[in-house]
C-alpha positions, 0 to 999 in steps of 0.5 A, a space after each residue: 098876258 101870262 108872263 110875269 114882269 122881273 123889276 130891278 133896282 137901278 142904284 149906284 154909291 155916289 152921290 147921283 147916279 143917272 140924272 146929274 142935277 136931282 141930288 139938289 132936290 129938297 126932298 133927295 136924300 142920297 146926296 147926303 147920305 149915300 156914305 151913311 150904310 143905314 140909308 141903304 139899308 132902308 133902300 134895301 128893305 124897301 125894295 125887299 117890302 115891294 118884292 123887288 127882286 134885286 138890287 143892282 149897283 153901277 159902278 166906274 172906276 174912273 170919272 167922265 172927263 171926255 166932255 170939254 176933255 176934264 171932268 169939270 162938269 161931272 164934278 159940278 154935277 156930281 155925276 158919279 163922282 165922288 163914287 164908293 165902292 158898291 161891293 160894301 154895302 151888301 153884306 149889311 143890307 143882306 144881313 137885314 133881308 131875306 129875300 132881295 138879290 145884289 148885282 155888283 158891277 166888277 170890271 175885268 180890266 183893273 183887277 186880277 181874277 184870282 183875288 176878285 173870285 174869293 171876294 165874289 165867293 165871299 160875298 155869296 157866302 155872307 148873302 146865304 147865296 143872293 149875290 150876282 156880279 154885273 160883268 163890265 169890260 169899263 169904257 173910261 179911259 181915265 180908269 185905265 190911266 189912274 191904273 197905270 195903263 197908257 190907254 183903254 184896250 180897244 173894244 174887240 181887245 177888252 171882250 177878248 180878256 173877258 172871255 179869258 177872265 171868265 174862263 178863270 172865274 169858272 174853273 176857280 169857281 166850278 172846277 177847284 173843288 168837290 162838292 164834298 171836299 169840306 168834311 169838317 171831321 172833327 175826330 179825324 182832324 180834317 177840315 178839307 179833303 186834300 184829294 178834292 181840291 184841285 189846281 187849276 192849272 190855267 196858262 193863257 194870253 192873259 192870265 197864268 193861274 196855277 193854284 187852286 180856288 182859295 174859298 169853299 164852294 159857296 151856295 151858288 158856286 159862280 154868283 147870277 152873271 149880269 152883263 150889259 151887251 148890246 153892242 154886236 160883240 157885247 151880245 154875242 159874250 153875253 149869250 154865250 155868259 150871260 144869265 141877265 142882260 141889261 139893255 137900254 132901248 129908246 123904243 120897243 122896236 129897237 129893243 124887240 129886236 135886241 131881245 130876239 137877237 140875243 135869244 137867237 144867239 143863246 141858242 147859237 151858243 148851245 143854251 136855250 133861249 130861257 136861260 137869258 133873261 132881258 131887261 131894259 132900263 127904264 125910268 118910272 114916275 108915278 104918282 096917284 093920278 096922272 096929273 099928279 105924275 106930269 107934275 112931278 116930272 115938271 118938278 123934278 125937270 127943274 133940278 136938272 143939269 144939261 151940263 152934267 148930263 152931257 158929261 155922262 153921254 160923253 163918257 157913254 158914247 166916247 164922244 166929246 159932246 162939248 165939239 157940238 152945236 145943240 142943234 147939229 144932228 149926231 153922226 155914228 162915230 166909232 169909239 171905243 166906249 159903250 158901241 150900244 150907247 152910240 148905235 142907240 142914238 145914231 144907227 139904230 133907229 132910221 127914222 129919226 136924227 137926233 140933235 145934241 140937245 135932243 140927246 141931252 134932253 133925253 138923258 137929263 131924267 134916268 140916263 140913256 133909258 125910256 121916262 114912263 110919267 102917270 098913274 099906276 094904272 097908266 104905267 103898268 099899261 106901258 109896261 105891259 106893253 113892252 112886254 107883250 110888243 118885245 118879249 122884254 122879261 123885265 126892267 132895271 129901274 133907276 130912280 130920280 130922286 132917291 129913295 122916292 122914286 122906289 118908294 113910290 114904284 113899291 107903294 103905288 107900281 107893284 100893287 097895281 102890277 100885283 093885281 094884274 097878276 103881273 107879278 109876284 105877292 111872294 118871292 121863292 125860297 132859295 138863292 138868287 139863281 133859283 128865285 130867277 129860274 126856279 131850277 136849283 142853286 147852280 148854273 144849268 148844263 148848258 152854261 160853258 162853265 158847266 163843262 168845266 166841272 170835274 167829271 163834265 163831260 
């Protein structure tokens, strides 16, 4: 196998991310200290030592409260609550990197575009240029009532604002000013050239945004576009936006076809099939042999919270968890939470029924992604075999305990993927955008926000 293997770490500023329990683990050591920025300094230079190429970070804005109808068990659970900004943290973990990429996740649902755009832009500039934004349309419902909505936009409504704040995004970021406004002339006296900043003039359904972009062009212009679609309407907004998508197939199948399908829709959308790079969640333990591994995972199966567990699949799924039995088999219930989180456990595999418990125990240990245990000559065969059976580009890894889950993915996983040849001994020089696709710091022509740059044709 050729192609080479993208890893993602998978993190979120809270006191546990994806598996509610583990925080009480001895040898954790987020929980109590995810509000102290040297942890994740540490996290970072980490990740940056085993060449990882980038640091995602989740975020809500608004607490898993469908389980039972309140948030008790999250917040028994620490199940991404209490949660910090994530934007924070990067300027300090860049400021002690070179290298590692910051995927932000941002909704367009609780925060104006123009205010949002010079924050993205700021933060470009303070990375030198490694900054990508996770782009959530947000699912929770409490979100929307602590900001003074009566209820969450329906599915189809929130893509529709989506577009639009894109479309804002873009021409604040592409269009507002020339590549050579700054001249910084200090004879003359001008800083920006006047004739080369331009308003934006944008009057939509949602959005009314006259001025112009308040930051200078940054390295990339618009930050690497994250998007996490795998609802039918998820994946058609991110073929035709996104750069990297984040899915979470249970099997290869499911996720051989969701991978295919968003190529083709890629293509659908006037780009190439390449300008789409997919990962899939996964969680890894490794351990130097594989009975070291299962005993971790025995280990680590201890501090699990089935309650917290099913607080966070409520919220994923939209469905109240707590109305089942744990044997009674799961039915597709429309909601209007994460579709692709209900379809992966009811619709999309056929041949299996899956039972409350069964969910649970599937999401107790990463969330809603595959749980790959052994050596790293076992798990780099697993992974290599995604690849290969799904035309997977990647994965976005979580962690159980942190940071030794990552530790151990740089200290034992890479060196054995290294070795196959799977991935890099180096990262490239350069922004983020041209270490992910080697051709330059900007959005290719084919991206719609391409075609709103001044003199696009």
């Amino acid at each position: 196998m050729s192609k080479q293997i993208r890893l993602n770490a998978f993190a979120m500023n809270c006191v546990g991310h994806l598996s509610p329990g583990l925080w009480r683990h001895p040898r954790d050591q987020q929980a109590a200290r995810y509000t102290d920025i040297h942890y994740w300094i540490e996290l970072a230079k980490t990740l940056e030592r085993g060449k990882i190429d980038g640091l995602f970070l989740a975020d809500v804005l608004g607490v898993y409260d469908v389980y039972h109808g309140n948030a008790d068990a999250a917040l028994s659970a620490g199940a991404q609550v209490p949660a910090n900004d994530p934007l924070q943290l990067v300027p300090a973990m860049a400021a002690a990197t070179e290298h590692l990429g910051f995927g932000i996740t941002a909704s367009v649902s609780f925060e104006h575009p123009f205010p949002f755009a010079r924050r993205i832009s700021t933060l470009d500039h303070l990375t030198g240029g490694r900054a990508g934004w996770n782009i959530v349309t947000s699912y929770l419902s409490s979100g929307a009532r602590n900001l003074g909505l009566k209820q969450q936009l329906n599915h189809q409504q929130r893509y529709a604002l989506a577009e639009e704040y894109l479309e804002v995004c873009y021409k604040l970021w592409e269009a507002s000013w020339d590549d050579d406004a700054v001249v910084a002339d200090r004879a003359s006296g001008v800083y920006a050239d006047p004739r080369k900043v331009h308003p934006i003039e944008h009057k939509g359904e949602h959005f009314e945004v006259p001025g112009f972009h308040l930051s200078q062009p940054s390295p990339q212009r618009t930050p690497v576009l994250y998007q996490a679609g795998a609802s039918s309407r998820g994946k058609v907004f991110a073929a035709g936006n996104a750069e990297c998508v984040f899915v979470a197939a249970p099997t290869r199948n499911i996720l051989r076809d969701q991978v295919a399908d968003l190529r083709r829709l890629a293509v659908e959308a006037g780009r190439q099939a390449s300008d789409v790079l997919v990962l899939n969640q996964l969680t890894v333990i490794v351990a130097p042999t594989d009975a070291e591994a299962l005993a971790k995972l025995e280990d680590y199966r201890q501090y699990s919270d089935r309650e917290g567990t099913l607080a966070l699949v409520s919220g994923w799924t939209g469905i109240d968890f707590g109305e089942y039995a744990p044997d009674q088999v799961l039915r597709h219930v429309q909601s209007d939470a994460i579709q692709s989180a209900v379809d992966a456990f009811s619709a999309a595999d056929p041949q299996r029924q899956w039972t409350a418990a069964e969910i649970a125990d599937y999401c107790a240990l990463g969330g809603d992604g595959p749980l790959l245990v052994g050596s790293p000559q076992t798990v780099a065969d697993q992974l290599q075999a995604w690849v290969e059976e799904t035309d997977v580009d990647g994965f976005n890894l979580s962690s159980l305990v942190a940071p030794e889950t990552f530790v151990d993915i740089v200290d034992l996983l890479v060196p054995e993927l290294q070795a196959r040849g799977l991935f890099k001994r180096e990262y490239e020089q350069g922004t983020l955008r041209h270490k992910l696709f080697g051709q330059g710091d900007r959005l290719g022509a084919s991206h719609r926000a391409a075609k709103l740059r001044r003199g696009a044709e």
